[in-house]
N, C-alpha and C positions, 0 to 999 in steps of 0.2 A: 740410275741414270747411266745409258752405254758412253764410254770412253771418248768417242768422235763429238757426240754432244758438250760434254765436260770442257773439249779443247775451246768447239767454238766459245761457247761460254766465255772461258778464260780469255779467248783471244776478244771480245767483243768488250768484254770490263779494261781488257787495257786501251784498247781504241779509245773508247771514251774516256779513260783518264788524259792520253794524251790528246783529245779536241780539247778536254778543258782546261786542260797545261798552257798547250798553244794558242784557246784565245781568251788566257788569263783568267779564269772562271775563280772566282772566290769559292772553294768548292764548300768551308761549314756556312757560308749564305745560302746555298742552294742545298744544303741538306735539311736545312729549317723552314725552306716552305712548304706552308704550309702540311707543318711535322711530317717534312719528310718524303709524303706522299708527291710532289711532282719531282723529286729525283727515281724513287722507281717507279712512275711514269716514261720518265726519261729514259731508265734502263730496258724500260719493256719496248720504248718505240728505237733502240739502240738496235736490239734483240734482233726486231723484227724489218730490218731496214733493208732495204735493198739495195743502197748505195754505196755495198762495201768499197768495190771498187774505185770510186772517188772518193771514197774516205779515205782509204791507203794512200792513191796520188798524192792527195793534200799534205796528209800527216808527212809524206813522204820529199815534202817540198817541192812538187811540180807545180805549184803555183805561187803566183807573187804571194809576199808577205801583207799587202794589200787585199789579196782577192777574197771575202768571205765565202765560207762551205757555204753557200747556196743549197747545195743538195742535202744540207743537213737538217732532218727534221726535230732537230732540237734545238736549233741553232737559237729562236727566240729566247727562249730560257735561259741559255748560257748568256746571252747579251745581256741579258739583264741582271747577271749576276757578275760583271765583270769585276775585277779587282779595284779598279783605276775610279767604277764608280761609285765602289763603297769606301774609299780612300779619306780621311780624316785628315 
């Protein structure tokens, strides 16, 4: 794999660490669904997203702390995996 591809890679696994950071993803619930397979699901449609650009905004806090990534096509998944509503 040439070099340019490796970064985005890298750069595209921390994007998605920090959507899940920020909207609280329980991240070992969503590695257990369904063993695994819809988190790289998740990374494949990360991969291939064309929203960098509003990804970075967000991550970046140009939007309220209200506003949901909309443009995020993982965003169901991650909801569903929230922290607050695996909470005990």
């Amino acid at each position: 794999m040439n070099r340019p591809v490796v970064r985005s890679v890298e750069r595209q696994a921390i994007r998605m660490r920090q959507m899940m950071e920020r909207l609280n993803v329980d991240a070992s619930a969503f590695v257990r669904i369904r063993g695994g397979e819809a988190y790289a699901e998740a990374r494949a449609r990360c991969l291939q997203c064309a929203g960098i650009c509003d990804c970075l905004h967000w991550l970046d806090g140009y939007y309220g702390e209200e506003d949901r990534p909309d443009f995020c096509p993982n965003l169901q998944v991650f909801a569903a995996c929230r922290k607050d509503i695996h909470a005990v």
